[in-house]
C-alpha positions as CSV (number, residue, x, y, z in Angstrom):
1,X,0.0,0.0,0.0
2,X,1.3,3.7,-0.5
3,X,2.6,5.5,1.9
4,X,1.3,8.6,3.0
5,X,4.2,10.8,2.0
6,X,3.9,9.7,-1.3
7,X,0.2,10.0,-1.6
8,X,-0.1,13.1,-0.2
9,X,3.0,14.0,-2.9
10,X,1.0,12.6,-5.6
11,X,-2.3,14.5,-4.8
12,X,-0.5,17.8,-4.8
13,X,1.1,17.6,-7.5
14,X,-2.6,16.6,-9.5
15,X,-3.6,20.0,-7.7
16,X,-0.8,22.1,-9.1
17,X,-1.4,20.9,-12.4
18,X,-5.4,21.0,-12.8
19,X,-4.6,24.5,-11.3
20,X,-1.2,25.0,-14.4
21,X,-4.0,23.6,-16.9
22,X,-7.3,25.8,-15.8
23,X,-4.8,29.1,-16.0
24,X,-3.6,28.1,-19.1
25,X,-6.9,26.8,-21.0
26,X,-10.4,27.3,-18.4
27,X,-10.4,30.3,-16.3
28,X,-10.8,33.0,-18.7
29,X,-13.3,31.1,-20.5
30,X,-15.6,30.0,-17.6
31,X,-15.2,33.5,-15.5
32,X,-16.8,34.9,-18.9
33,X,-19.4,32.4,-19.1
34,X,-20.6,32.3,-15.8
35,X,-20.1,36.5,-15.9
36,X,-23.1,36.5,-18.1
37,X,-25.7,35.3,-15.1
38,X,-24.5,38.5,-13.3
39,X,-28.5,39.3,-13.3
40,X,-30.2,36.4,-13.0
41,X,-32.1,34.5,-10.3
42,X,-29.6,31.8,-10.1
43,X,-26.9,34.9,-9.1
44,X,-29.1,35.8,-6.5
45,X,-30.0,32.3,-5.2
46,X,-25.3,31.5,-5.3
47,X,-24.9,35.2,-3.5
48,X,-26.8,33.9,-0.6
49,X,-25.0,30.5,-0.5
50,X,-21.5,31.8,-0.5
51,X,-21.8,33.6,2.2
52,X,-21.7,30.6,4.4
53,X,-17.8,30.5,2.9
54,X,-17.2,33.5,5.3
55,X,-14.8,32.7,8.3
56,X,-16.2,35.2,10.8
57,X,-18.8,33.1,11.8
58,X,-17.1,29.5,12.0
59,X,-14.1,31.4,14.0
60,X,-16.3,32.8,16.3
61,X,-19.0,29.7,16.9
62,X,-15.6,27.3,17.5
63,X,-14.2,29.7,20.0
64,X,-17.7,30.1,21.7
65,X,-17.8,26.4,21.9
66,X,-14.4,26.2,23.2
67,X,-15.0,29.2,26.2
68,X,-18.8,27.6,27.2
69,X,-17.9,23.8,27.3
70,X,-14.4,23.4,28.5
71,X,-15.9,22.8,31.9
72,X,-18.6,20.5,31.2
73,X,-18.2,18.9,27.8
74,X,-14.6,18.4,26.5
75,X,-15.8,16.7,23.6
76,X,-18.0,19.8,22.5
77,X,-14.9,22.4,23.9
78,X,-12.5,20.4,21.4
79,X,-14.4,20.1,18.7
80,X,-14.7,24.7,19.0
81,X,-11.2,24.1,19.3
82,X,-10.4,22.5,16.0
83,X,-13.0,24.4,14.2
84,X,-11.5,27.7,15.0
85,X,-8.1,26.3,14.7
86,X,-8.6,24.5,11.2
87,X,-10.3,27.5,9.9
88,X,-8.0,30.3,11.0
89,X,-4.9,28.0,9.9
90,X,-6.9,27.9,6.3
91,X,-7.6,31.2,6.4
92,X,-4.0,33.1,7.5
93,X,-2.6,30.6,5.0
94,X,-4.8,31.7,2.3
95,X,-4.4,34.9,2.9
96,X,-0.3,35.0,2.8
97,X,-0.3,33.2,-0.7
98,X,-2.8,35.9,-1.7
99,X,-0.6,38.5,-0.5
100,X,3.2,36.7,-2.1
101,X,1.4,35.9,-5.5
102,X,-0.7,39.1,-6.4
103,X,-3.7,37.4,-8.4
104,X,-5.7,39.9,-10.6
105,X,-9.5,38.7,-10.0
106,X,-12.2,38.1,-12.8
107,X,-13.2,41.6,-12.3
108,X,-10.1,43.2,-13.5
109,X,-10.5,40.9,-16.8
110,X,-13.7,42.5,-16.8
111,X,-12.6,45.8,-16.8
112,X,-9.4,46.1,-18.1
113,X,-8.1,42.9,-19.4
114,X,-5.9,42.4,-16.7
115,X,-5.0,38.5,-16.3
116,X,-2.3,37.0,-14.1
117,X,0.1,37.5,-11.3
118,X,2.1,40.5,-9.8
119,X,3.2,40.0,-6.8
120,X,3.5,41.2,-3.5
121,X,-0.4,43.1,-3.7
122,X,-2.7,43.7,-0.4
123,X,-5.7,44.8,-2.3
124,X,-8.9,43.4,-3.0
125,X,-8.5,43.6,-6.8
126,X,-5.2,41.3,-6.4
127,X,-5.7,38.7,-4.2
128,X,-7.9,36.4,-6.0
129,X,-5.3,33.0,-5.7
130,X,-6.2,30.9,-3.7
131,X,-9.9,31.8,-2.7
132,X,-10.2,32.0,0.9
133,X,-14.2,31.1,1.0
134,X,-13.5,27.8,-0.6
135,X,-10.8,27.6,1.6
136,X,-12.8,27.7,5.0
137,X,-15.5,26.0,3.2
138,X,-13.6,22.7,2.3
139,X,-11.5,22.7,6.0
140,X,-15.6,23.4,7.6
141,X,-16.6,20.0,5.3
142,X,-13.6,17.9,6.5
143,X,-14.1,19.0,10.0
144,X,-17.6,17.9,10.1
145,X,-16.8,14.8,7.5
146,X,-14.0,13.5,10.7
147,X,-16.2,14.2,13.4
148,X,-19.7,13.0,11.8
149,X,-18.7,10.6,9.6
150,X,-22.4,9.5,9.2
151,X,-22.7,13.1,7.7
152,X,-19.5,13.2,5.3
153,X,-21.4,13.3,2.1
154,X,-23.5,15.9,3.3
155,X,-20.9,18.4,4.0
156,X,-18.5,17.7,1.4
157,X,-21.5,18.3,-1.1
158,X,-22.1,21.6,1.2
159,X,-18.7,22.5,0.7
160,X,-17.9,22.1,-2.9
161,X,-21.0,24.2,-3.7
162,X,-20.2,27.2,-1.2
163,X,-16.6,27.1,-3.3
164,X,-18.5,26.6,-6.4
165,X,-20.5,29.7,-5.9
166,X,-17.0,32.0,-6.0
167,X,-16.9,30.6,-9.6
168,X,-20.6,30.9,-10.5
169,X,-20.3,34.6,-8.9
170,X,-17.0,35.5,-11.2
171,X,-14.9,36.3,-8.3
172,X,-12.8,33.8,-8.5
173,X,-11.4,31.3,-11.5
174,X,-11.8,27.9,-11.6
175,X,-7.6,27.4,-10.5
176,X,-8.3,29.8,-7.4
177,X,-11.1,27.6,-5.9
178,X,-8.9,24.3,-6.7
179,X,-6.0,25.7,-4.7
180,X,-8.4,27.4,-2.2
181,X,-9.8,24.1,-1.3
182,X,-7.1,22.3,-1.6
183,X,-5.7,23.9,0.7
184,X,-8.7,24.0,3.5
185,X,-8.8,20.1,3.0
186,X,-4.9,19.7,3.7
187,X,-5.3,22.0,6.7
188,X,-7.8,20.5,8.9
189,X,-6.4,16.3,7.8
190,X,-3.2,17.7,9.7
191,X,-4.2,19.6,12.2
192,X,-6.4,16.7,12.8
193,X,-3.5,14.1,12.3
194,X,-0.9,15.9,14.2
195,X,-2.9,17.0,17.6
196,X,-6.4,16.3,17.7
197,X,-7.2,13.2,16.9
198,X,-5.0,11.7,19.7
199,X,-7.4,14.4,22.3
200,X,-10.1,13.1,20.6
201,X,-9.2,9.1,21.0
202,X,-8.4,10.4,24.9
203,X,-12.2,11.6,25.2
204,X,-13.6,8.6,23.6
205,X,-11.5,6.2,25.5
206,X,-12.8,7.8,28.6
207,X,-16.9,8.3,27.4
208,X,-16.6,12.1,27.9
């Protein structure tokens, strides 16, 4: 069986290519496409659903878990505590690549024709790679796939259509939600791996 290191390897690199090949080939052409429902119902109905890609929320519910429960229910104050963790770890990560790689969004193709990288930009207008909404969508769906198995399709399928929506929406290309989820996934498995699953085993163990 494959070892980890070498799966993990192998997955990335699929990432950073399907990301190469959508820059090169898909993301102009989609952003376009999907530009065209600017005005329609269907905009409308994706505007509501990404907002549950924000982080605000998921970083404050985890750490309101965390303060409420770490008396009573450790099982309920870790679970706050890897939520906020996962998502701010997704999110501060997201937001450094934004920052390093400089990203023009759809909206400056729009505009100006503007397409591609310069680096080193804080604004709005240049941070579109990787796109923190799927980000702390994807590392929200893997959080809730480890801890409620039973509910793993359900969030997954929650999560890849909260990241969808930043494509429908044109405020994001197709490569930015890949890498922006991507990344959220790969965040939470470690995080998990490397500190809370051994609390969590603890807490089973002992029928907290």
């Amino acid at each position: 069986m494959m070892n980890k290191t070498l799966q993990w390897s192998l997955i990335s690199a699929t990432v950073i290519l399907l990301c190469v090949f959508s820059y090169t080939f898909a993301d102009i052409q989609t952003a376009l496409w999907f530009h065209a429902f600017e005005h329609s119902l269907s905009y409308d109905v994706f505007g509501i659903i990404t907002i549950f890609g924000d982080s605000l929320g998921y970083l404050l519910g985890g750490l309101l878990l965390f303060v409420l429960f770490r008396n009573r229910k450790p099982f309920m104050a870790f679970s706050g505590l890897f939520l906020f963790s996962t998502v701010t770890v997704s999110g501060l990560s997201a937001d450094l690549v934004k920052f390093i790689v400089g990203r023009a969004r759809p909206k400056l193709y729009f505009s100006d024709h503007l397409y591609g990288f310069d680096f080193f930009h804080w604004e709005h207008a240049w941070t579109s790679f990787p796109s923190g909404h799927s980000a702390t969508a994807l590392s929200v769906a893997i959080f809730l796939a480890i801890l409620y198995p039973r509910w793993r399709f359900a969030a997954l399928f929650g999560g890849i259509l909260i990241a969808f929506s930043r494509i429908f929406l044109a405020q994001h290309y197709i490569s930015d939600v890949i890498a922006g989820s991507y990344l959220g996934m790969v965040s939470t498995v470690l995080l998990y791996n490397l500190y809370f699953k051994s609390k969590f085993e603890v807490l089973e163990h002992n029928k907290i």
